[in-house]
C-alpha angles and dihedrals in degrees: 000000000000133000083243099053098038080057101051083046108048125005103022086082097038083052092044091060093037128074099223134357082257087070093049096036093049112078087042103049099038082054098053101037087058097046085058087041091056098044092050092042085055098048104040130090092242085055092044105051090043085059098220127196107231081242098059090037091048092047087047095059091036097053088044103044091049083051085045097058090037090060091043118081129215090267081052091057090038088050093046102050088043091053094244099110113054130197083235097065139104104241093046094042088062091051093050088053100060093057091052092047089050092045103039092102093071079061094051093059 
C-alpha cells in the first residue's frame, strides 16, 4: 500500500483533529519505546544488579521515554521513521540523556 493511501486511510484523519504529528505520534511511540526500555532494563546486567521491581523499572522508562519524545521535534520523528536519525547517534544520544537524567530518582528508591 502506498504512503498516500496509508495516509488517506489512517492518519489523515488522525492529523486533521491533532495539532501536530507529535500529538499523533505521542501515545504510540512513548508506549513502545518503554516497553523496549523495560525489557532491556530487565534483562541487562545494570538492571539486574540494581534489583529493580518491575514497578520502579516500569515508572523509570516511562518517565524517561516521555522525557525522551518531549525533547525530540517533528524533523526528529520524520528523521526517525525515515532511518536518518539513529538512536546511535550524537544528537539522539543528548536527548536521551536529558530524559534519564530527569528520570534517574524512580531508580534511587
Amino acid at each position: 500500500m502506498t504512503k498516500a493511501l496509508w495516509c488517506v486511510l489512517l492518519l489523515c484523519p488522525l492529523l486533521a483533529q491533532a495539532e501536530s504529528i507529535k500529538d499523533v505520534a505521542r501515545e504510540p511511540m512513548v508506549s513502545l519505546m518503554s516497553k523496549q526500555c523495560v525489557s532491556s532494563g530487565a534483562s541487562s546486567d545494570t538492571g539486574k544488579s540494581l534489583n529493580l521491581s518491575d514497578g520502579r523499572l516500569k515508572s523509570y522508562c516511562d518517565c524517561a521515554t516521555g522525557k525522551l519524545f518531549d525533547e525530540l521535534t517533528e524533523d526528529d520523528l520524520v528523521n526517525i521513521m525515515d532511518g536518518k536519525l539513529q538512536a546511535s547517534s550524537p544528537e539522539f544520544k543528548a536527548k536521551m540523556a536529558k530524559g534519564v537524567y530527569a528520570c534517574v530518582h524512580y531508580l534511587m528508591k
